[in-house]
N, C-alpha and C positions, 0 to 999 in steps of 0.2 A: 360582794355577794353577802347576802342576809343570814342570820342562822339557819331561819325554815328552808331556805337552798342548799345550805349545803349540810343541812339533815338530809334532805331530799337525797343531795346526790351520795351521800352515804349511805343510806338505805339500798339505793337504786345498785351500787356496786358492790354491796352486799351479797346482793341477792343474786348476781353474778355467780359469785363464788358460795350458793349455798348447798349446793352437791359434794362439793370438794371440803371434805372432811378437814384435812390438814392446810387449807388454807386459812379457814375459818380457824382454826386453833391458835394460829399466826397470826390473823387478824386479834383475836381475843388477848391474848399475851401482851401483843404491842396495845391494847387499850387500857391495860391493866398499869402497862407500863406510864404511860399517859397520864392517868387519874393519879398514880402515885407519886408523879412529880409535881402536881398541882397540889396539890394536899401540902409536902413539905414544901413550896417555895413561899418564903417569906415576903417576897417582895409584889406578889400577885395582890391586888385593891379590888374592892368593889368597886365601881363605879360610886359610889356614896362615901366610900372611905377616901378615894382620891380627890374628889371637892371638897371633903373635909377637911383634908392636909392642905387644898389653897387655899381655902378662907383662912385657915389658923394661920399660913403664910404670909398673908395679906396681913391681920390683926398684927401679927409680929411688926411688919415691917411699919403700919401706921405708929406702935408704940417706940420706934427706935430700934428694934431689937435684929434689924436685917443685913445682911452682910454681901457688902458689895464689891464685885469684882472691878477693879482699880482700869482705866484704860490703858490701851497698851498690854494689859498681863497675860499669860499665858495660861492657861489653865491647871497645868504644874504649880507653877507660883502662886496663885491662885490659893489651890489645897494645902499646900506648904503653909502660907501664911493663916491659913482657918484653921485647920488641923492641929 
């Protein structure tokens, strides 16, 4: 589903509930709530920021500088041994 659909179907279920006072307050609250975890989550990218990190991931690993998971390893073992 695209964004402009399910803008769409938000709107459309809005307006549902635009008589009812205290659902819309519900509604509002949990938006609120929404927007404020986007804001502090640190690990949310642009779409621009995340191609950024693979090309510089890419450069790294043409210069040597990449670090590679052993066959056979675990992914425990793995962290252990980078960490």
């Amino acid at each position: 589903m695209t964004a402009i659909q399910l803008n769409a179907e938000i709107l459309r279920n809005l307006g549902a509930l635009a008589e009812d006072e205290s659902m819309l307050k519900r509604v509002a609250k949990y938006l609120r709530k929404l927007v404020s975890e986007k804001e502090v989550d640190p690990t949310l990218l642009s779409k621009e920021e995340f191609f950024a990190r693979i090309d510089e991931a890419r450069e790294q690993i043409k210069r040597g500088e990449g670090i590679e998971m052993l066959p056979n390893e675990s992914l425990d073992e793995f962290l252990q041994r980078v960490g």
